[in-house]
Kinemage of the C-alpha trace (Angstrom):
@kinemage 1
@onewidth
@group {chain A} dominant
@subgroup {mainchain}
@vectorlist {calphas} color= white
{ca unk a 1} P 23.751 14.049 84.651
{ca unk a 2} L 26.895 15.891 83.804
{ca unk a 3} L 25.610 19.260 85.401
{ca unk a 4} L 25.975 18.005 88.840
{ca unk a 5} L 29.789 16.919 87.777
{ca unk a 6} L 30.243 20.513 86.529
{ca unk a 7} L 28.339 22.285 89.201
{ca unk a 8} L 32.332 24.031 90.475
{ca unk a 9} L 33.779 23.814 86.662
{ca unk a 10} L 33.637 27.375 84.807
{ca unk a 11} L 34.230 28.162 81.242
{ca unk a 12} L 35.914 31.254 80.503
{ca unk a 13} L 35.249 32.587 76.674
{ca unk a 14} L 37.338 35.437 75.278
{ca unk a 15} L 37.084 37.725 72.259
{ca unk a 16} L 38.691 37.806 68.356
{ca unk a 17} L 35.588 39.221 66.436
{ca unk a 18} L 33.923 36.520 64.494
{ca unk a 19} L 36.513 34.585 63.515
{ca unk a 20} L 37.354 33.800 67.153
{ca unk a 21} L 34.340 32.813 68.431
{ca unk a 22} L 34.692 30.414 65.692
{ca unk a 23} L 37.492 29.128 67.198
{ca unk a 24} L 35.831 28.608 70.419
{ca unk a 25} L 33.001 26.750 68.893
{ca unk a 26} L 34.960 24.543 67.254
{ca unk a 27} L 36.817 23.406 70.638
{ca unk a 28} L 33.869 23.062 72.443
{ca unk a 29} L 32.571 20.517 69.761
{ca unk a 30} L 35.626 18.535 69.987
{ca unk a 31} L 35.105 18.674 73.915
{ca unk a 32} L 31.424 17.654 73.466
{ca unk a 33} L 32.490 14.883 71.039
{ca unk a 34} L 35.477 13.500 73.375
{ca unk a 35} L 33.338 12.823 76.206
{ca unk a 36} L 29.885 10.558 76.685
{ca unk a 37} L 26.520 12.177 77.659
{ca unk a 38} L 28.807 15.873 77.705
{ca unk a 39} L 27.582 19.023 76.636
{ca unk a 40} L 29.561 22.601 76.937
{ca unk a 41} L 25.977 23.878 78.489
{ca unk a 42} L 26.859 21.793 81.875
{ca unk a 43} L 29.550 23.618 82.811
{ca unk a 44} L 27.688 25.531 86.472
{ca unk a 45} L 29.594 28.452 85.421
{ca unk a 46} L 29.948 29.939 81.948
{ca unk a 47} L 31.384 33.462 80.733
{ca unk a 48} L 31.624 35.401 78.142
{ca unk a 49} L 33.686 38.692 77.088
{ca unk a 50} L 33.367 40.254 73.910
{ca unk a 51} L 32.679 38.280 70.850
{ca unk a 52} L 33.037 35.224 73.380
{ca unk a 53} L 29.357 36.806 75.060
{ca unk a 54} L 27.746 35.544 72.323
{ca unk a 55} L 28.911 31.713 72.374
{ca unk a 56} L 28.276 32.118 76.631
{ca unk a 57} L 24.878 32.824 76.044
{ca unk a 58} L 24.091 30.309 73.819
{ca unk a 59} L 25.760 27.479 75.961
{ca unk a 60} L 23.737 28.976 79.188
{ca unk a 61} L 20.857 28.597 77.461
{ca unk a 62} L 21.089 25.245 76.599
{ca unk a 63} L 22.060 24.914 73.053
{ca unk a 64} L 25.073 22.135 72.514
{ca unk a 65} L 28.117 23.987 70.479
{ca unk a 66} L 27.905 20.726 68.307
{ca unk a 67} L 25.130 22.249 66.968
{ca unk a 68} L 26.126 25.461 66.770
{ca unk a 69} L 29.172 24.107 64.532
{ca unk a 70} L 27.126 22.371 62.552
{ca unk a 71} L 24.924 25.666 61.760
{ca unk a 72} L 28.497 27.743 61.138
{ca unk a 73} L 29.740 25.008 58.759
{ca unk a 74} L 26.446 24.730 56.442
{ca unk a 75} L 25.983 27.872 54.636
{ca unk a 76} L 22.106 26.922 53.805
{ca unk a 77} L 21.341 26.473 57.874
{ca unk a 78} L 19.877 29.423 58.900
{ca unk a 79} L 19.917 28.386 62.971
{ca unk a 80} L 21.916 31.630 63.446
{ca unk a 81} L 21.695 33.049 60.486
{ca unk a 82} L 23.898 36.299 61.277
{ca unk a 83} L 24.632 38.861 57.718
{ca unk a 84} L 27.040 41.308 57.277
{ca unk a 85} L 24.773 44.373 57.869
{ca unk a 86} L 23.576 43.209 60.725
{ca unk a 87} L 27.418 43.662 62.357
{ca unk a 88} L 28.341 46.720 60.044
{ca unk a 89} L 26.284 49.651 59.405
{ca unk a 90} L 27.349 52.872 60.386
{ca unk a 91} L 25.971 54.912 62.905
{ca unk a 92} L 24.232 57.353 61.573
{ca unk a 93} L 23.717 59.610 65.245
{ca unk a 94} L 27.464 59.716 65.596
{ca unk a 95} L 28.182 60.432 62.135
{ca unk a 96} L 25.776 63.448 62.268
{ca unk a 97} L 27.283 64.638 65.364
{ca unk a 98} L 30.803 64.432 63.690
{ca unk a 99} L 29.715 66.827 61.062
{ca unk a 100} L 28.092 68.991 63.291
{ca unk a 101} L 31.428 69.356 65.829
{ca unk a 102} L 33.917 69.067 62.689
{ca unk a 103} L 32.173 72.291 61.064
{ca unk a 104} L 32.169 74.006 63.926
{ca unk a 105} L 35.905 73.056 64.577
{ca unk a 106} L 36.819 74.252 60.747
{ca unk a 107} L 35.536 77.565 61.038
{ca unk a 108} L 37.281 78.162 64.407
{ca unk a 109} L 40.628 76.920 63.048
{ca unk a 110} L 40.398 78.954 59.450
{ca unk a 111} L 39.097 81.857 61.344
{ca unk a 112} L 42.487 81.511 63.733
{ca unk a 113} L 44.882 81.110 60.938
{ca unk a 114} L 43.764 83.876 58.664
{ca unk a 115} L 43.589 86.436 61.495
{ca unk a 116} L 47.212 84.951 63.175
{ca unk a 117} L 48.841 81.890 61.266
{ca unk a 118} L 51.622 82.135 63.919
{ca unk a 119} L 49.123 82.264 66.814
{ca unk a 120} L 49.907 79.396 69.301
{ca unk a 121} L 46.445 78.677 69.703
{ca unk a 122} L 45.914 77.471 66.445
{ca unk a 123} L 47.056 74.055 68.128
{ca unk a 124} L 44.295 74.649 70.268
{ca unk a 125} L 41.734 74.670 66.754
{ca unk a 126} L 43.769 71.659 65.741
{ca unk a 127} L 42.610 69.670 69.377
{ca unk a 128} L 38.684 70.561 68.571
{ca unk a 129} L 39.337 68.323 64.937
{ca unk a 130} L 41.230 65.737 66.471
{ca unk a 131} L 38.105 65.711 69.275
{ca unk a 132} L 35.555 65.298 66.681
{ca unk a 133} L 36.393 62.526 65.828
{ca unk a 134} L 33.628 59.603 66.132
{ca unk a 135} L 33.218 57.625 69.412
{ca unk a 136} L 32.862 54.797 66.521
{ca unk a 137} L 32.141 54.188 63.243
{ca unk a 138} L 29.377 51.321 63.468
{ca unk a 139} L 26.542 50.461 65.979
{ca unk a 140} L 25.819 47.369 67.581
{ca unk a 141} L 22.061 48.653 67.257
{ca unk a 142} L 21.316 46.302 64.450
{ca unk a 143} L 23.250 43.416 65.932
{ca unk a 144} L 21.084 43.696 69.709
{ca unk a 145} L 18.063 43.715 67.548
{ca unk a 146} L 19.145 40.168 65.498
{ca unk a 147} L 20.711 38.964 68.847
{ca unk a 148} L 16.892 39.082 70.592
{ca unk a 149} L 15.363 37.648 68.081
{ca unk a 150} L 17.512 34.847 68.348
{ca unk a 151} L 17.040 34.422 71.519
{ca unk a 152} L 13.648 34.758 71.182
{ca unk a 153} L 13.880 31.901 68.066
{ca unk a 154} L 15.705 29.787 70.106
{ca unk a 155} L 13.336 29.475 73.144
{ca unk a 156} L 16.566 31.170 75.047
{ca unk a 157} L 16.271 33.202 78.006
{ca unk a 158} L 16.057 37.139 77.467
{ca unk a 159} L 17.221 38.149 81.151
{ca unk a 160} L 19.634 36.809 83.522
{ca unk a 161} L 17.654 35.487 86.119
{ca unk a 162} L 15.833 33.182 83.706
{ca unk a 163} L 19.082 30.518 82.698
{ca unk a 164} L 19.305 27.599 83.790
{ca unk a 165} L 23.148 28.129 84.106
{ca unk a 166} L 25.052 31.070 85.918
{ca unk a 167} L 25.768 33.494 82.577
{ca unk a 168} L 28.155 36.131 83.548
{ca unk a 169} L 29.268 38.764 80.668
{ca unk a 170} L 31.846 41.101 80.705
{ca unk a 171} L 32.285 44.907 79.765
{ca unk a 172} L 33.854 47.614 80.433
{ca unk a 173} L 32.294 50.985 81.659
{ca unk a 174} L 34.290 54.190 79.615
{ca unk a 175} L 33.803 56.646 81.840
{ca unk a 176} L 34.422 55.057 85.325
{ca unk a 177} L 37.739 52.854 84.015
{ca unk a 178} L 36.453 50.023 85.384
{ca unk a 179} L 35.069 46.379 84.697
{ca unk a 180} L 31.358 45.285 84.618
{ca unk a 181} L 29.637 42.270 85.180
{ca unk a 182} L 26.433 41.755 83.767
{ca unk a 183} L 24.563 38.740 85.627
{ca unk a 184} L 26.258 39.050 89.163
{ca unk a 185} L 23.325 40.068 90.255
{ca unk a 186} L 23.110 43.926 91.993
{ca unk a 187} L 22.305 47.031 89.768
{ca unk a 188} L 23.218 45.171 86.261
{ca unk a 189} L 21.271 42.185 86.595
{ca unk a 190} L 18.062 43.774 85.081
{ca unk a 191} L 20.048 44.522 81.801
{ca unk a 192} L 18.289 42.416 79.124
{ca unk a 193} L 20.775 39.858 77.888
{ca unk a 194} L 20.846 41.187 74.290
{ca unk a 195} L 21.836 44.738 75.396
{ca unk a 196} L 24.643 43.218 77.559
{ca unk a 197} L 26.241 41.190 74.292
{ca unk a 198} L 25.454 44.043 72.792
{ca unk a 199} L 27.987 46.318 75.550
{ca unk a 200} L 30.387 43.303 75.516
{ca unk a 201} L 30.901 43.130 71.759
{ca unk a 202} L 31.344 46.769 71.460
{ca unk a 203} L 35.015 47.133 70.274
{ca unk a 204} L 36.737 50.520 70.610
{ca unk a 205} L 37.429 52.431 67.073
{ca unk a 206} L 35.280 50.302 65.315
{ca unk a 207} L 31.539 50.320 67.295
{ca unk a 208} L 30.315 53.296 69.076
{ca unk a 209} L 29.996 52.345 73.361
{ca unk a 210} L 26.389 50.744 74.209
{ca unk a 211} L 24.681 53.958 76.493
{ca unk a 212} L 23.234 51.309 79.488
{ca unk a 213} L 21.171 53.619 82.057
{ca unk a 214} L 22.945 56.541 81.411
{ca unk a 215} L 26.768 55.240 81.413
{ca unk a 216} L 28.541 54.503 78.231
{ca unk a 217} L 30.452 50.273 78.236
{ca unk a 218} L 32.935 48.899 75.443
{ca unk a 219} L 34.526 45.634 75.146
{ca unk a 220} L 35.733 43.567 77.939
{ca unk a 221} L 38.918 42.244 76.976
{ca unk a 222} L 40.856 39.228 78.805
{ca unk a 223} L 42.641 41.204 81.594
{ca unk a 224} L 45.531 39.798 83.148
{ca unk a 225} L 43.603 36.713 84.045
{ca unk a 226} L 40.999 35.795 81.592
{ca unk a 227} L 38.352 37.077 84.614
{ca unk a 228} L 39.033 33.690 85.926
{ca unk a 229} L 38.783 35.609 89.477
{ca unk a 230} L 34.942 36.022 88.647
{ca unk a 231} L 34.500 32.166 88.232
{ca unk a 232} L 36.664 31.349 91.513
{ca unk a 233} L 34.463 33.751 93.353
{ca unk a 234} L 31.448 31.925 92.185
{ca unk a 235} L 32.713 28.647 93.913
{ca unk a 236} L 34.191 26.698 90.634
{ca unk a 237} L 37.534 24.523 91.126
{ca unk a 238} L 38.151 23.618 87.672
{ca unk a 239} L 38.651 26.764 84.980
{ca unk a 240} L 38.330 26.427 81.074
{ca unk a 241} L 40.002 29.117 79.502
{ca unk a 242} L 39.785 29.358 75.454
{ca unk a 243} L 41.568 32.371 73.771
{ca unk a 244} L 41.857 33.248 70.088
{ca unk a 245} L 43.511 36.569 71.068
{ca unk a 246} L 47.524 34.971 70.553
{ca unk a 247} L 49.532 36.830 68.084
{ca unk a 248} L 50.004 35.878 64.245
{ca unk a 249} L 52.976 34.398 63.581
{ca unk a 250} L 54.022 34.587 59.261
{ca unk a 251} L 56.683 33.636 57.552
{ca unk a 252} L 58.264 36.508 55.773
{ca unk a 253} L 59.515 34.428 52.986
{ca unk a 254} L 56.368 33.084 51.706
{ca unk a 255} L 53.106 35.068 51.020
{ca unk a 256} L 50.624 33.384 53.450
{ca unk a 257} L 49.016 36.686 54.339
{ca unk a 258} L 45.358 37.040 53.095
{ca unk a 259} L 44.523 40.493 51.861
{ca unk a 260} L 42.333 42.354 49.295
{ca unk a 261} L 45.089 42.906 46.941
{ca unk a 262} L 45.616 39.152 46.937
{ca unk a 263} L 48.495 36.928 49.432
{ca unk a 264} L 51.271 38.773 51.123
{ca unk a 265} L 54.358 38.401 53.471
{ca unk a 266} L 53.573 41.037 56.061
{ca unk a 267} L 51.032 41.695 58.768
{ca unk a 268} L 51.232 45.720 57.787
{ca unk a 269} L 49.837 44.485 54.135
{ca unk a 270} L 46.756 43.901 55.968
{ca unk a 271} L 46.651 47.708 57.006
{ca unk a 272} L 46.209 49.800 59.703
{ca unk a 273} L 43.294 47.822 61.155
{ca unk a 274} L 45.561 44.517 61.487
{ca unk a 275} L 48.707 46.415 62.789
{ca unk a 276} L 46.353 47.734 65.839
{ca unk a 277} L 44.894 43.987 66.037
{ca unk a 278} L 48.409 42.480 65.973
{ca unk a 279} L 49.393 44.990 68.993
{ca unk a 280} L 46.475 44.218 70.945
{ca unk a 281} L 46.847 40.269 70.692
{ca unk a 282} L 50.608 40.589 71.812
{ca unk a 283} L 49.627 42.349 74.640
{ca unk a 284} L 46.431 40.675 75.796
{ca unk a 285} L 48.908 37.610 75.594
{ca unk a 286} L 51.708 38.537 77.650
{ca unk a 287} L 49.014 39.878 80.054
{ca unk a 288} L 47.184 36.847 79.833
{ca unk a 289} L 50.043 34.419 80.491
{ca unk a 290} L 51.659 36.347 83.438
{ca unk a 291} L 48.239 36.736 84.969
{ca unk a 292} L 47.329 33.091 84.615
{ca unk a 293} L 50.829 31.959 85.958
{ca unk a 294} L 50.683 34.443 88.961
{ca unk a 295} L 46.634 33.727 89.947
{ca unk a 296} L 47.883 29.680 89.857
{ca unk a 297} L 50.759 30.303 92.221
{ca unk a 298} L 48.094 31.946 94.325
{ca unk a 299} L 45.605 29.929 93.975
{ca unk a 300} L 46.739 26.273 93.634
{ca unk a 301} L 43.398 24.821 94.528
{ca unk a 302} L 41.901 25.865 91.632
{ca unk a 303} L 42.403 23.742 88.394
{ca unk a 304} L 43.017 26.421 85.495
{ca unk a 305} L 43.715 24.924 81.634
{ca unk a 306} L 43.915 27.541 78.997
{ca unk a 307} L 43.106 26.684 75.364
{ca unk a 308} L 44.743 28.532 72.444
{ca unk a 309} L 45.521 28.173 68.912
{ca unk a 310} L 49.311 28.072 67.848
{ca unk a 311} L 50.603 31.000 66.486
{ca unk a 312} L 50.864 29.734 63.260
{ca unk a 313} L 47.620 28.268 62.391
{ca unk a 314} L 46.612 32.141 63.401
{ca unk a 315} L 47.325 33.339 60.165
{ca unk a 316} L 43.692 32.018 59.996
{ca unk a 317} L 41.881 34.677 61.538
{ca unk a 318} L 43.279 37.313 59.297
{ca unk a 319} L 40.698 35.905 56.687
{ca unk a 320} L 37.503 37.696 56.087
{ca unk a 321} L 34.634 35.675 58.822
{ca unk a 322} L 32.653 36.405 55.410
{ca unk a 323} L 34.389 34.143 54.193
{ca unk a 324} L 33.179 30.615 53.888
{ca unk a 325} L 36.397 28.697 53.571
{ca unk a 326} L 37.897 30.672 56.219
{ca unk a 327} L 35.192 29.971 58.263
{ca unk a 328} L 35.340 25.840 58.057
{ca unk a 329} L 39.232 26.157 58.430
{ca unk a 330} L 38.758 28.204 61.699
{ca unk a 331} L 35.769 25.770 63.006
{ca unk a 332} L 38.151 22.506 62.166
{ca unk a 333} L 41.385 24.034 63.348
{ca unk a 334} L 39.876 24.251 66.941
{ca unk a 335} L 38.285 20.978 66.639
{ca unk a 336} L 40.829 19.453 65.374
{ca unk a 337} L 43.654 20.282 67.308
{ca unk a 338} L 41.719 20.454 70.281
{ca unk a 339} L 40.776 16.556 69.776
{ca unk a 340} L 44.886 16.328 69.303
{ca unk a 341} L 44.846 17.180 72.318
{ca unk a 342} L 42.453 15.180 74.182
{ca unk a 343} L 43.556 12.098 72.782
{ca unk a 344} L 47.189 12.374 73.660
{ca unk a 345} L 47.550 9.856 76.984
{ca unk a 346} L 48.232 12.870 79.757
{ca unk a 347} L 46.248 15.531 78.608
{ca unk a 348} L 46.364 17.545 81.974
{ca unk a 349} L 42.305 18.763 80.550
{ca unk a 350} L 40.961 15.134 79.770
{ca unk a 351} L 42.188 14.054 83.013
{ca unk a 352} L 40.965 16.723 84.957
{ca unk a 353} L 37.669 16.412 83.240
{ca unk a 354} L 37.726 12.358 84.108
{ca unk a 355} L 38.233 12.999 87.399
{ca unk a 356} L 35.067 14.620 87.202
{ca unk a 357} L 33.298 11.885 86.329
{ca unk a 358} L 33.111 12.351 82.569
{ca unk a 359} L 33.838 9.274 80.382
{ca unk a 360} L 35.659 9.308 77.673
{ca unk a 361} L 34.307 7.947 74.280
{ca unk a 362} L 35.811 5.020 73.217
């Protein structure tokens, strides 16, 4: 009923690891839950970049996030039953091919300084370490392999041309500088939909790029308008945009900062992994929000509402997604203050969506 309605209406789902695709689900329950005879699967268009590919796939295959938030919340549901080795274990080829180029590089560099230590190619020897360094420390292997059988599980499509819905996924290919599309049909749309989440999830410096017929894809990150160009091009009118990507926001005066050494003040307590995470969300942001204002102005037929959290509820995400308090709190925070939202009398998203046709529940 609600797929006609939807038929132009595309959902656009970003990244934030775990913890924000978390976040997504639990706005898309609260959009399920706001609206009669609704379900995040009816949007004609949904897609997916980065840890957001996952959540895409699921919705264009059918499955309601309700239930998908009810899963994340129980601990003893095992509908997708996801473990920590199946997102972190090291990749064994690249660490082998480390050792073999970092040996190599040692003897060239001692062999450089004990013959010349003032020889200015000894900066040279220092390049070949610095250049051994691994592509990435974990593979998304072991993660492709639980994702398919998932699918499988789930009686969910395993290529593109099978959904029901139009499933688009974004990466990025390494060596040509330039976005993919997996499901827009051409040369990528025989890529089996595991191996595309697979290229989509791949984040630089921590997973190794996906090799996909010979050419080497990372994560596709938001751009500088959440690829809502993709979903325009495909027809749609009304854009959902949900990021988790917005920067944390502490309070340096009270120790609100979750870390392994127990609560803290600062974002840098968190290490070097957070201080690159908190420079990447400030500058998808900014992207994101000058892209989104300057594709409106240019485009002011097409309806675009972006979803985020507030800055500071985003302390949230710097919890452990191992974690199963942090988990709930990130699954109710979008719910929640997504149904804030939708209840407040012009919500410029529950109007657009009742001008759809969707009734709200009383």
């Amino acid at each position: 009923m609600t797929a006609t309605k939807l038929e132009k209406a595309a959902l656009c789902l970003g990244g934030g690891g775990i913890t924000g695709a978390m976040y997504e689900v639990g706005v898309l329950a609260a959009l399920e839950d706001a609206f009669e005879d609704f379900q995040a699967s009816d949007f004609g268009v949904i897609l997916g970049a980065s840890s957001g590919a996952c959540v895409a796939t699921g919705l264009a295959g059918g499955l309601s996030a309700h239930r998908i938030y009810r899963a994340l919340l129980d601990p003893a549901d095992d509908f997708f039953n996801m473990k920590r080795h199946h997102l972190l274990q090291v990749d064994l080829r690249e660490m082998r091919r480390v050792w073999s180029s970092t040996l190599g590089a040692l003897r060239r560099f001692v062999g450089s300084v004990t013959s010349n230590p003032l020889r200015k190619s000894n900066w040279q020897e220092i390049d070949r370490l610095w250049d051994s360094l691994p592509a990435g420390v974990f593979t998304t292997d072991a993660f492709e392999e639980f994702f398919f059988q998932f699918l499988t599980r789930r009686g969910i499509p395993k290529t593109f041309r099978d959904f029901p819905r139009q499933l688009l996924l974004v990466a990025h290919d390494l060596d040509g500088g330039e976005r993919v599309v997996f499901g827009m049909g051409g040369h990528m749309e025989h890529v089996p939909v595991a191996k595309a989440v697979a290229a989509s999830i791949a984040t630089p410096m921590l997973f190794a790029p996906v090799r996909i017929d010979g050419r080497d894809f990372i994560a596709g990150a938001p751009g500088e308008t959440a690829h809502v160009d993709l979903a325009v091009e495909k027809g749609c009118e009304l854009v959902v945009v949900i990021n988790a990507m917005v920067p944390v926001r502490t309070d340096p005066t009270a120790n609100v900062v979750p870390t392994g050494h127990g609560p803290k003040s600062r974002v840098r307590d968190k290490g070097l992994l957070w201080v690159y995470n908190q420079s990447w969300r400030l500058m998808t942001e900014a992207r994101l929000q000058k892209g989104l204002a300057a594709y409106e102005a240019a485009h002011p037929d097409v309806d675009i509402h972006l979803l985020e959290p507030a800055r500071d509820d985003a302390v949230l995400f710097m919890h452990s997604p191992m974690n199963f308090d942090a988990r709930r709190a990130l699954l109710e925070e979008g719910y929640t203050a997504t149904t804030r939202t939708l209840r407040e009398e012009d919500s410029p998203l529950r109007l657009a969506l009742e001008k759809l046709g969707l009734t709200r529940k009383a």
